[in-house]
N, C-alpha and C positions, 0 to 999 in steps of 0.2 A: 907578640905584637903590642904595641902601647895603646893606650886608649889617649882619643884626644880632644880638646876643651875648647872650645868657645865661651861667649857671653853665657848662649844662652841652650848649648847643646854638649854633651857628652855623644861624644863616637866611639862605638862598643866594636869592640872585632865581630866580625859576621862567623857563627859559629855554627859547624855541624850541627850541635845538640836544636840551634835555631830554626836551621835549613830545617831540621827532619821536623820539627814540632807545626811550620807553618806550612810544609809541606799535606801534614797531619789534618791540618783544620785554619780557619779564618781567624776568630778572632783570641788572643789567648794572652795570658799572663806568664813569664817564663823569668826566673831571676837569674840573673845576670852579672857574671864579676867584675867588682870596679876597685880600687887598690881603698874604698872604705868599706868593703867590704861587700855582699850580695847586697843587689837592686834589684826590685821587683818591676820587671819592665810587663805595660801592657804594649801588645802588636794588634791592630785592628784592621780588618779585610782589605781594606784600600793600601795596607805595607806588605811588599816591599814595589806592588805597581806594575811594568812592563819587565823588571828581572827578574820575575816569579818566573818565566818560563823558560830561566837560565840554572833553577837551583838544581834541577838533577845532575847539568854538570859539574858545577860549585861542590857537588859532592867529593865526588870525583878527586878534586884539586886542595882537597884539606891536606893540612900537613898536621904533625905530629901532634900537636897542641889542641888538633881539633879544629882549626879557624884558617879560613881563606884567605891567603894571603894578599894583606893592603886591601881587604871590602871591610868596612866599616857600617855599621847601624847608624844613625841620628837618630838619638833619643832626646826628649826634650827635658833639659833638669827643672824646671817648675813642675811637672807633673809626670814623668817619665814614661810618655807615652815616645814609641819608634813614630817617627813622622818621614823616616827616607832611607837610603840607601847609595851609598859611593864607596867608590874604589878605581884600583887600576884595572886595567884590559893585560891581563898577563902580566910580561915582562919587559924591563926595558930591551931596545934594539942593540944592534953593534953601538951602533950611534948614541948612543944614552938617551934616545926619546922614551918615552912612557906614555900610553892614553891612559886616559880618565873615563869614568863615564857617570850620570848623579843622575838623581831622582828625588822627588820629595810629595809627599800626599796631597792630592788637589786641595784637601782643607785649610793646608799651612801657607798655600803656594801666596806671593805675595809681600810677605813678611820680611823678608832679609835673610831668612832659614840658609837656602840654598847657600846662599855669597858666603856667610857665614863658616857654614861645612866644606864647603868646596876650598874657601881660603885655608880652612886647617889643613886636609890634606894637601892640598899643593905645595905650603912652609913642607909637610912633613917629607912630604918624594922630594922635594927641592934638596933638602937635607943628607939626601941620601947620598953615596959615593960615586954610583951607578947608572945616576939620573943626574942628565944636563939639560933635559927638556921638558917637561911637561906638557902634553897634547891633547887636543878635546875636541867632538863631531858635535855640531849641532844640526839641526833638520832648517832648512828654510824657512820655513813656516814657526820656526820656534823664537820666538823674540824675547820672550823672558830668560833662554835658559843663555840665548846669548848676551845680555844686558848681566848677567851671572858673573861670564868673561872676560867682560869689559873691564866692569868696575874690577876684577880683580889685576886686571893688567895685560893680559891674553893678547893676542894680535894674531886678524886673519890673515894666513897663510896659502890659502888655495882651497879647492873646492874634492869633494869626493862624491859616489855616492853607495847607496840602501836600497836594496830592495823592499824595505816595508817602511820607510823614510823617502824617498827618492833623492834626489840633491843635498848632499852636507855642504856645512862649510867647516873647513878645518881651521883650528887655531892651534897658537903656542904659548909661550907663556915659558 
């Protein structure tokens, strides 16, 4: 899987050796391959947030290289600390939709972080042969992560919902 760049972020494949290490413990240093070579990424309790409680399946769904396919880290390259966590939801449909789903440490939130990560992978599923859609839930109550959407081009689509979310609204893009 490629790793991919923004301004001001590097997106690391999300990697078994990862999963089991934060699984392990809270906050931790773990180095990490970048095509210059190993990076010494810190992970600090607040990463990876509400998909911590997906890693035991993520297990599960490693492929041979060791890493989940399409979840990526955001690590921040001025100081390489993990600040989030995105990827797809599976695979794409008949149809060539794909979901998305992001996250980013309450410390960062604010910043342009998200827009930023969420944009790279989008160009990158966009790119793909397989993928004619790109799709994303946000919660009602979530206004930041749809202002994320917008600015990236996204358009609401209709509504769904969560049991621990209640009412989404869905986008495309």
């Amino acid at each position: 899987m490629p790793l991919l760049f923004t301004p001001r972020l590097r997106l690391l494949p999300l990697t078994r050796t990862l999963i089991i290490a934060r699984l392990e413990g809270e906050d931790f240093w773990l180095p990490c391959d970048t095509p210059d070579g190993p990076l010494d990424v810190f992970f600090p309790a607040a990463w990876p947030g509400d998909p911590l409680g997906a890693f035991p399946f993520y297990l599960t769904q490693t492929d041979r290289a060791g890493e989940v396919p399409e979840n990526f880290v955001a690590v921040t390259r001025a100081d390489s600390w993990a600040v989030g966590q995105l990827g797809s939801k599976g695979k794409p449909s008949a149809a060539g939709e794909l979901e998305i789903g992001y996250g980013l440490n309450p410390d960062v939130w604010g910043q342009g972080l998200a827009t930023e990560a969420v944009g790279a992978l989008v160009a990158h599923l966009s790119a793909r042969p397989d993928v004619q859609t790109v799709t994303a839930q946000t919660a009602l109550h979530n206004r930041a992560s749809e202002r994320v959407l917008e600015k990236l081009g996204f358009a609401r689509t209709g509504t769904g919902w969560d049991e621990e979310d209640g009412e989404l609204t869905v986008w495309a893009h």
